[in-house]
C-alpha positions as CSV (number, residue, x, y, z in Angstrom):
1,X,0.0,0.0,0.0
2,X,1.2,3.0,-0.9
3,X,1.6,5.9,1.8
4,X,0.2,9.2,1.9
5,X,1.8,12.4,1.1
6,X,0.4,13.1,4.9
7,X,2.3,10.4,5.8
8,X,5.8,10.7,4.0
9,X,5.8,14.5,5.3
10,X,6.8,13.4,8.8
11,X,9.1,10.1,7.0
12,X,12.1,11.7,8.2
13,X,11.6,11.1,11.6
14,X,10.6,7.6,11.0
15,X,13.9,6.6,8.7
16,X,16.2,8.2,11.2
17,X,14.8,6.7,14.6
18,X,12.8,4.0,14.4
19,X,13.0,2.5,10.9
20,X,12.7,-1.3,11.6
21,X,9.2,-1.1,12.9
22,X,7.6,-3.3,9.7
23,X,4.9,-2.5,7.5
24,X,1.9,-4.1,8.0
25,X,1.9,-4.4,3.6
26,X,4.2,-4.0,1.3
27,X,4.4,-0.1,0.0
28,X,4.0,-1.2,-3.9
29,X,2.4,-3.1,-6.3
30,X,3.0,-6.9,-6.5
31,X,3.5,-8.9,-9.4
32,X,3.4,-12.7,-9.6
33,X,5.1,-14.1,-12.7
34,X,4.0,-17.5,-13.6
35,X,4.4,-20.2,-16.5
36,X,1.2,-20.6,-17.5
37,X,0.8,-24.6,-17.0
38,X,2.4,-24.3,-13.6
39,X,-0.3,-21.8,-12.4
40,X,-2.9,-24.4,-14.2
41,X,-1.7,-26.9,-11.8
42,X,-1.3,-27.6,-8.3
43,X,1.0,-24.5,-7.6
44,X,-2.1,-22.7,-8.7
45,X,-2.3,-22.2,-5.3
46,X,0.4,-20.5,-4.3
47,X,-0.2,-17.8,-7.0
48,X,-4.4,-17.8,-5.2
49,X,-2.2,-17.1,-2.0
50,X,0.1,-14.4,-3.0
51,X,-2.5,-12.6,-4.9
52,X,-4.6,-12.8,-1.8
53,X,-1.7,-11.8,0.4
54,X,-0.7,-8.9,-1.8
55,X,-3.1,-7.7,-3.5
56,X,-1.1,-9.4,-6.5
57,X,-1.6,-9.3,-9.9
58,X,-0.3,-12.3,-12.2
59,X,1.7,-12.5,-15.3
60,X,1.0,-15.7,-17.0
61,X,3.8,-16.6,-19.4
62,X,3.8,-19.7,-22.7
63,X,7.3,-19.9,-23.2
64,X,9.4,-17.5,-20.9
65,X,9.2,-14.4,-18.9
66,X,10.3,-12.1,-21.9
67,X,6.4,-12.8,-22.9
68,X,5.1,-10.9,-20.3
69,X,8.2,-8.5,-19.6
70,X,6.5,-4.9,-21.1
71,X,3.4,-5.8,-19.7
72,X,5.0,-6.2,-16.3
73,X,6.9,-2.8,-16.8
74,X,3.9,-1.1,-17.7
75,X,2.3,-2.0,-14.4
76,X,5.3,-0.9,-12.3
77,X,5.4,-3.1,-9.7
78,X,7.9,-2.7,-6.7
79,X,8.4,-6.5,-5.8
80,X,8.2,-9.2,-8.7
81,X,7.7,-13.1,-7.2
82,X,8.8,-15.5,-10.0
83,X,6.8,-18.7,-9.1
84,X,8.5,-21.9,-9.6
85,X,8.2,-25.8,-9.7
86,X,11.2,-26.9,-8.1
87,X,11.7,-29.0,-11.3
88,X,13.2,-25.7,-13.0
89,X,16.4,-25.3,-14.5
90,X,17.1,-23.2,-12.1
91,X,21.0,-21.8,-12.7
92,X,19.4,-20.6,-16.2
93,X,16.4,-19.2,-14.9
94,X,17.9,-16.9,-12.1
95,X,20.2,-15.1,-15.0
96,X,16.7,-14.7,-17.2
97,X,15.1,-13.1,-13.7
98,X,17.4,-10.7,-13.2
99,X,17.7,-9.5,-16.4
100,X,14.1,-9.2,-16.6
101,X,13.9,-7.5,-13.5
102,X,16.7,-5.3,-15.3
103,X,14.2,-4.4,-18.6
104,X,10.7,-3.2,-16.7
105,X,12.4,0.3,-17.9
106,X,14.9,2.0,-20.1
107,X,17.7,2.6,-17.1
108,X,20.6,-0.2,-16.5
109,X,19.5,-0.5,-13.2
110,X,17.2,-3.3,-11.8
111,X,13.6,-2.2,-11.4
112,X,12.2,-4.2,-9.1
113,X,12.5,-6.4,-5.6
114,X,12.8,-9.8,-6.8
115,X,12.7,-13.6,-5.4
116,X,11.8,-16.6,-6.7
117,X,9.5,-18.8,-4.6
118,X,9.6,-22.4,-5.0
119,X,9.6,-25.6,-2.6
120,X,9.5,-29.4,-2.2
121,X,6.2,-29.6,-3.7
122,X,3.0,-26.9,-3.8
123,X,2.1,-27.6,-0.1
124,X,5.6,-26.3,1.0
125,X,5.5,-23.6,-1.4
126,X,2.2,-22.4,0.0
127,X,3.6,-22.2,3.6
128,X,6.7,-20.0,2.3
129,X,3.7,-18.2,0.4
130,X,1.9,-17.7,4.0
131,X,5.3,-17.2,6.0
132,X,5.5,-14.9,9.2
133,X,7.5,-11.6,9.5
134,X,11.0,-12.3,11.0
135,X,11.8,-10.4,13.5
136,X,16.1,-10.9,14.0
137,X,17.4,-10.6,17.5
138,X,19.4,-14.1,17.7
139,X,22.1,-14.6,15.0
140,X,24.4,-18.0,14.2
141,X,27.5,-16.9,12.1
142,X,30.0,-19.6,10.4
143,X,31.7,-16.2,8.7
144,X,32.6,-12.9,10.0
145,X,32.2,-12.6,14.0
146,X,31.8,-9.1,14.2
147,X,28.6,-8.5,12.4
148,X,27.1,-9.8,15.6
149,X,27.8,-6.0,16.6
150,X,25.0,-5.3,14.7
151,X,22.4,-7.8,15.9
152,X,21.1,-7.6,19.5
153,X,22.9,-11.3,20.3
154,X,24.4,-14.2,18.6
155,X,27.0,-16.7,18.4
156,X,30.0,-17.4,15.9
157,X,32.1,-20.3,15.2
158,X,35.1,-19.8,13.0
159,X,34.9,-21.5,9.1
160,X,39.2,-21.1,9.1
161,X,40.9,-24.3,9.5
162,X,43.9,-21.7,9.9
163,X,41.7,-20.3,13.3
164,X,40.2,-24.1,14.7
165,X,38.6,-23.6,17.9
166,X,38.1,-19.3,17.6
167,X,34.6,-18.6,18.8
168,X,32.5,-15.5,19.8
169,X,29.5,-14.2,21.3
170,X,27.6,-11.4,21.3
171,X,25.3,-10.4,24.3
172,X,22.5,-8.0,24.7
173,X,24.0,-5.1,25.6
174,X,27.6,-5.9,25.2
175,X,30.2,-5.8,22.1
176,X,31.3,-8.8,20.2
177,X,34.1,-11.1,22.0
178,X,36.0,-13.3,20.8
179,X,36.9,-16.6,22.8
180,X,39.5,-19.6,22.7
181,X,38.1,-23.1,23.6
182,X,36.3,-24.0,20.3
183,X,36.1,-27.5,18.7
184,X,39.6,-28.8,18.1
185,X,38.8,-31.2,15.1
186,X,36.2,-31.8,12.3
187,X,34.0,-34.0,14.3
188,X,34.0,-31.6,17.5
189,X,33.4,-28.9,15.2
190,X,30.5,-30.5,13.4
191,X,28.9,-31.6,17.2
192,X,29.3,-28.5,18.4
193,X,27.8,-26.5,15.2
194,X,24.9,-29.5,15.3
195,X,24.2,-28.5,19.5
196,X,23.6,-24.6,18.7
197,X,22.0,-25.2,15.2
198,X,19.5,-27.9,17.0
199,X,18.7,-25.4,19.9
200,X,16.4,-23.5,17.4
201,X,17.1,-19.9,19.2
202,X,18.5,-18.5,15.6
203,X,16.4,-15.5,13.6
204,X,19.4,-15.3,11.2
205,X,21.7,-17.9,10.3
206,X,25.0,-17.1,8.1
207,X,27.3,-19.4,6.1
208,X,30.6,-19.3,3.9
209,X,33.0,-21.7,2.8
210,X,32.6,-24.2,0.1
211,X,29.4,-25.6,-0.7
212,X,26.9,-27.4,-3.2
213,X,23.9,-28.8,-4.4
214,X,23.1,-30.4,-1.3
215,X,26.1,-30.1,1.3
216,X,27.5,-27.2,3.3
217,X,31.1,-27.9,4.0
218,X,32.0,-26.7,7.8
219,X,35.7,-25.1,7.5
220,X,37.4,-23.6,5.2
221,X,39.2,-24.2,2.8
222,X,39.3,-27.8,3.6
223,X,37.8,-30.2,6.0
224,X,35.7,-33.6,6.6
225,X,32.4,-32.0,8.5
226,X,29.5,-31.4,6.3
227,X,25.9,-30.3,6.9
228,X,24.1,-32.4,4.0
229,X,20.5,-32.6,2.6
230,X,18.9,-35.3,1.4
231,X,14.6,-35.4,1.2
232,X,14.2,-32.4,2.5
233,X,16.1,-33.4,5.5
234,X,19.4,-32.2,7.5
235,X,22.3,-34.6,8.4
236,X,25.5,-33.3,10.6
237,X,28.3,-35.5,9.3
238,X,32.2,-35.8,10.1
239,X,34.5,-38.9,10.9
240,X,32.3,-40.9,13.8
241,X,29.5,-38.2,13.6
242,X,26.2,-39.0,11.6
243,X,23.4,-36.6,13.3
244,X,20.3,-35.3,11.8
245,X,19.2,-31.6,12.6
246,X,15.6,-30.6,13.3
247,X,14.6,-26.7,13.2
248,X,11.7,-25.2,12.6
249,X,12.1,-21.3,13.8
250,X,11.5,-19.2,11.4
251,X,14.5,-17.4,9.9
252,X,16.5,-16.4,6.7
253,X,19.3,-18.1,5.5
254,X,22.1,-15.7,4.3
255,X,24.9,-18.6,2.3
256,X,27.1,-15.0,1.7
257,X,30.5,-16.6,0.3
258,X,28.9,-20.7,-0.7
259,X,29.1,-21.6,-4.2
260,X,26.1,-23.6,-5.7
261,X,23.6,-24.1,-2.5
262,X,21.3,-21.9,-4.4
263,X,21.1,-24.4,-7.3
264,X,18.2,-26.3,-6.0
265,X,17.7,-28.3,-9.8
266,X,19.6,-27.9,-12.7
267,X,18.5,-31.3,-14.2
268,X,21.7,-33.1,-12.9
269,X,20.4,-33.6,-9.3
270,X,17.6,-34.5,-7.7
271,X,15.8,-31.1,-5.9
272,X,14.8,-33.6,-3.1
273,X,18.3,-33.0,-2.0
274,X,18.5,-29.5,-2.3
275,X,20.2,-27.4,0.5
276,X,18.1,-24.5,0.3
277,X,14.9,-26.4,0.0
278,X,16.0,-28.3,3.2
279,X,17.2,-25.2,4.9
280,X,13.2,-23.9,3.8
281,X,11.9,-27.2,4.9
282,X,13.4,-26.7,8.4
283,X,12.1,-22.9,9.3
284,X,13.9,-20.9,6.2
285,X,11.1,-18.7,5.2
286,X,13.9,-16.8,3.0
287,X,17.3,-18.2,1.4
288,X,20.2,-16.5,-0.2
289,X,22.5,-18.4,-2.4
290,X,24.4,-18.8,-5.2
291,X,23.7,-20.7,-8.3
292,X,26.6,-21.4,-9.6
293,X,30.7,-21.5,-7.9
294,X,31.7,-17.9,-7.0
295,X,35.0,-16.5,-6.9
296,X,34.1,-13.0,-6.0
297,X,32.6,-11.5,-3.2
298,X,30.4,-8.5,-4.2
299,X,27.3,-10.0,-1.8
300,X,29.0,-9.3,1.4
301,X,28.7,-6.0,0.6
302,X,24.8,-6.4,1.6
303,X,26.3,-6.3,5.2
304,X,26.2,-2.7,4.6
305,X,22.3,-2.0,4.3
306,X,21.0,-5.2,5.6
307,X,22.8,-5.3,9.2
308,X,24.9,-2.0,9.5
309,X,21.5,0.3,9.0
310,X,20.0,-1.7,12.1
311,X,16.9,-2.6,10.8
312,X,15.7,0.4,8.2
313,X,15.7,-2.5,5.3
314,X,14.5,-5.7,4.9
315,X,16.3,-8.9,3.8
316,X,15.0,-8.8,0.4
317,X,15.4,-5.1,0.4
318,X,19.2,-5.2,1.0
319,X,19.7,-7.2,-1.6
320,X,17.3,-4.8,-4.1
321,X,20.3,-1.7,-3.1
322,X,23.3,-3.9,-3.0
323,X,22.0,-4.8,-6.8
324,X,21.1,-1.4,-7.9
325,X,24.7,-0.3,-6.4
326,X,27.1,-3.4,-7.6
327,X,25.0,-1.7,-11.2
328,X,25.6,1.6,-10.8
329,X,29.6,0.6,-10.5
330,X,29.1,-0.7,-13.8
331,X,27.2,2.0,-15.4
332,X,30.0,4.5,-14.3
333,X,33.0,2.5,-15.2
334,X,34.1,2.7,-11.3
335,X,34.3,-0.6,-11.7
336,X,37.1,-1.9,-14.0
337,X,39.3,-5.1,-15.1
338,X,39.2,-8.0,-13.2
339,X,37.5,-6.2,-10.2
340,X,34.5,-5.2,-13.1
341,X,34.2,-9.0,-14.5
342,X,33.5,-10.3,-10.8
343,X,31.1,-7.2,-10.3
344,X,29.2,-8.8,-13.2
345,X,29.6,-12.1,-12.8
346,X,28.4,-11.9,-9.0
347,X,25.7,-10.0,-9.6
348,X,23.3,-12.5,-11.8
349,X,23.9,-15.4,-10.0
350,X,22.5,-14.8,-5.9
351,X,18.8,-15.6,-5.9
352,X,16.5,-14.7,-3.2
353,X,14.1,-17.6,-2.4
354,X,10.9,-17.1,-0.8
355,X,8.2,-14.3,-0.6
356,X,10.3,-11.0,-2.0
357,X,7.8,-8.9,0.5
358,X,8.8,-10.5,3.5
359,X,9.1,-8.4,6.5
360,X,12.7,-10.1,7.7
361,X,14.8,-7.3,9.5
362,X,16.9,-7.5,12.6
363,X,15.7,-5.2,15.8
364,X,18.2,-2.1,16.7
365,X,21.0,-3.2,18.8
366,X,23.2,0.0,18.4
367,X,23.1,3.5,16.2
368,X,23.1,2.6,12.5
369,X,26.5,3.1,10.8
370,X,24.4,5.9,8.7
371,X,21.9,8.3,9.8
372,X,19.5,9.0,6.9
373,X,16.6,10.8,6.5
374,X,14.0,11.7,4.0
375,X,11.5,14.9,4.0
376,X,8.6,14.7,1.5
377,X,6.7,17.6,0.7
378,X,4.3,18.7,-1.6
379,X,4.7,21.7,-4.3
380,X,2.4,24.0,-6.3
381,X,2.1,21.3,-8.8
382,X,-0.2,18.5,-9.0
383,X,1.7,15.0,-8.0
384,X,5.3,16.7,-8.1
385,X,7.1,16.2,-4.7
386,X,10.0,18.0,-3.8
387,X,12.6,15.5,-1.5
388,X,15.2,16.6,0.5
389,X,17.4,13.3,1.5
390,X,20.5,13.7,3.9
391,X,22.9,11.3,5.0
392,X,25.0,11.7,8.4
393,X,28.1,9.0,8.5
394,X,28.3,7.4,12.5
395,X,30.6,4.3,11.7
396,X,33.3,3.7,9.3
397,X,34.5,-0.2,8.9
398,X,37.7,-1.9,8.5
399,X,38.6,-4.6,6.0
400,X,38.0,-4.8,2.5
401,X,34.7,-3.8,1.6
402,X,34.0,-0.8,-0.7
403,X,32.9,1.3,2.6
404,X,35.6,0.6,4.8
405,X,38.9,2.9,5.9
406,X,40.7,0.7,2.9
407,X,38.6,2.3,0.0
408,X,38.6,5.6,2.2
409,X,35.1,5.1,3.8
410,X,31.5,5.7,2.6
411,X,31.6,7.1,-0.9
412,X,28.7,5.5,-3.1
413,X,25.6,4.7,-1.6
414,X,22.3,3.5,-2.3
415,X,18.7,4.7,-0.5
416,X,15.3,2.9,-1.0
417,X,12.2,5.7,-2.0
418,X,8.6,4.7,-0.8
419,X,7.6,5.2,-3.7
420,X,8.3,5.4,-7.3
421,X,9.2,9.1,-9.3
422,X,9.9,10.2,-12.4
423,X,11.5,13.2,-14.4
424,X,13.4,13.9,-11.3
425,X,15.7,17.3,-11.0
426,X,18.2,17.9,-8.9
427,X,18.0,21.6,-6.9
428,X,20.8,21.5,-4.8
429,X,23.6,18.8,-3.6
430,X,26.6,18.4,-2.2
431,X,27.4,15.0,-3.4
432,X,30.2,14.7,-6.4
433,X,26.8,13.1,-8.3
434,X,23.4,11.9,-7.8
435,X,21.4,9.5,-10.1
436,X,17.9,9.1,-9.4
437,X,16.7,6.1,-11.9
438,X,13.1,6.5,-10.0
439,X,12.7,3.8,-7.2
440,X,16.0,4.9,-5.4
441,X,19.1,7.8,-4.6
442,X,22.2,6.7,-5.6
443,X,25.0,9.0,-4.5
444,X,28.7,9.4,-4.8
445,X,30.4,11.9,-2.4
446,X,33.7,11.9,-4.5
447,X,36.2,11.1,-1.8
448,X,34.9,8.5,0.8
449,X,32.7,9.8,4.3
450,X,34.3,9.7,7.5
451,X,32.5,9.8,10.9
452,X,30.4,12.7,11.6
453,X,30.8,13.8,7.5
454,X,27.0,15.0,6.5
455,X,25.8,15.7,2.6
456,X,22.6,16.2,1.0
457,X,20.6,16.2,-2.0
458,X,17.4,18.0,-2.5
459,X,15.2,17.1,-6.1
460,X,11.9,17.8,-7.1
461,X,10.4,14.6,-9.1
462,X,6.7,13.6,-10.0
463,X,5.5,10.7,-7.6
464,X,4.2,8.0,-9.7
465,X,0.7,6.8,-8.2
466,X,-1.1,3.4,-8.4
């Protein structure tokens, strides 16, 4: 549902303070895009539900998406759910969504919020179609420790063979720690993975490392412990460890740096023994993963909207911006050589599974590394806005990724509108450049923002209405 002009003239407040209070809809049209015999069929269903739950309207395709692309552009939708058999070629079809989801307009930049929702047959689709907000306070991390900062609480066990037996936790209240005294070989590392994992106390669960079709290889970048799926089902296994894991919490599966668990069928395995449909089988009401071996690691950089803004955007969201940015480096040519060709690569093959509306967030545990805010008003004329946007930098990161101290801190950023614009002008900025392609702000300040650096942009733009 879109919100009122009454409503987006006090949003300011609401972005900066409070943001991870979730909607009770989703602010935007819905589109369900369907091949034809599928909807005819049992999954039929699922398409009944999403409609129902949405206020969805369906895009029945013969032979592929491209069928029903410009009509799907011409209804402007902000989220797009691709519904699928599980008996998809799945590798292929993620690199046709995207594009698609690329094409609803004349811009290079994606268009819509996109996921594809599937399952183990239409019954389990139809409970991801029904799924619960996910509220994330508890966090389980194989990968990088200290994003437990930005969660209320959480526990990490290391994925380095090089670090065996590192582990952390982060309390409410307190800073990430690390602490000594972890598992000491494959088998203690897969029983003691197994104990937390079986516990069910995890909104968010994290993974790394190699991986595949069906298996989820503990440490990295070698070792004998495996978390493996096989009908639907979850089996701990190591030298002298065979254990099956039962969850049913619901959560979201982020598989940041695994090749191939996104796969779920690509004709040479059976989806019966998909990871991700296991993981969704066991609580997952959204997964991230790859569908085919990646090399690069432009998804981590999702960190930066979906934990480090505490909340202000959803699951599916983050990885909406972290798309629009990783093309907005290519559009520009800030992205170039080797460093462009991973850009590239990376970005067409991470698929969202599940319901691309999902309220999945984690609750404020600290100030967001950015303070943003958004002031809508209203001008002479009829449906044009005039938006002031202003970012105010509270935390800069260390490491590698493009808004660390390393690449000189925050310089290009992405922010989500509620709403869609057009023929949008910029008044007044002090960014180096603004783009505006109509469902977000893009910025570059030029050289990268430090704590306590401020810019702002101010536009007028027509507000597109339903």
């Amino acid at each position: 549902m879109i919100r009122t002009l009454a409503a987006l003239a006090a949003l300011s407040i609401f972005v900066a303070s409070s943001a991870q209070a979730p909607a009770a809809e989703p602010a935007g049209r819905y589109a369900i895009v369907v091949r034809r015999d599928v909807a005819a069929g049992p999954w039929g269903r699922v398409v009944r539900a999403l409609e129902a739950r949405h206020s969805g309207r369906t895009f029945a395709y013969d032979k592929g998406p491209e069928d029903v692309r410009r009509d799907v552009g011409a209804f402007r939708p902000r989220y797009v759910c691709f519904v699928c058999a599980p008996t998809e070629d799945f590798p292929a079809f993620a690199l046709v969504a995207n594009e698609f989801c690329r094409g609803l307009d004349d811009d290079p930049y994606v268009d819509a919020i996109w996921g594809i929702l599937t399952g183990l047959d239409a019954d389990h689709g139809l409970t991801l179609a029904n799924a619960p907000p996910v509220a994330i306070r508890r966090a389980f991390t194989k990968t990088q420790g200290a994003w437990l900062d930005w969660v209320p609480e959480g526990d990490y066990v290391t994925e380095w063979a090089r670090d065996r037996g590192e582990l952390g936790e982060k309390k409410p209240g307190s800073a990430f720690a690390l602490k000594p005294g972890g598992p000491a070989s494959d088998a203690e590392d897969a029983r003691y993975v197994h104990k937390l994992l079986s516990e069910d106390r995890y909104d968010l669960i994290i993974g790394s490392g190699h991986g595949g079709h069906r298996d989820w290889m503990l440490m990295y970048p070698r070792g004998k412990g495996s978390l493996t799926a096989r009908d639907g089902g979850l089996t701990m296994t190591a030298p002298g460890v065979d254990l099956p894991l039962a969850t049913s919490r619901p959560k979201v599966y982020w598989a940041v740096g695994n090749c191939l668990t996104g796969v779920v069928n690509s004709g040479r395995d059976r989806f019966q023994d998909s990871y991700a449909l296991a993981w969704m089988n066991h609580g997952a009401v959204q997964y991230l993963g790859a569908v085919q071996s990646t090399w690069y690691e432009l998804n981590w950089n999702m960190a930066d909207w979906f934990l480090k803004q505490e909340g202000r955007w959803t699951f599916s969201e983050s990885l909406f911006l972290l798309r629009q940015w990783s093309r907005h480096l290519l559009a520009e040519n800030i992205a170039t050589g080797r460093d462009r060709e991973g850009t590239e690569f990376t970005d067409g093959i991470f698929v969202l599974y599940g319901d691309p509306a999902l309220e999945a967030r984690v609750e404020k545990a600290r100030d967001p590394a950015l303070d943003e805010s958004l002031d809508v008003r209203e001008t002479e004329d009829k449906d044009v806005v005039r938006i002031t946007y202003k970012v105010k930098v509270n935390f800069v990161g260390e490491g590698n990724k493009r808004t660390a101290e390393k690449y000189d801190g925050w310089r290009i950023f992405v922010y989500l509108l509620p709403f869609q614009v057009a023929d949008a002008k910029v008044e007044k900025t002090d960014f180096a450049k603004v783009v505006l392609p109509g469902e977000t702000i893009l910025w570059d300040a030029g050289p990268g923002l430090k704590v306590g650096d401020e810019r702002s942009v101010t536009f007028t733009a027509r507000r597109l209405r339903d």
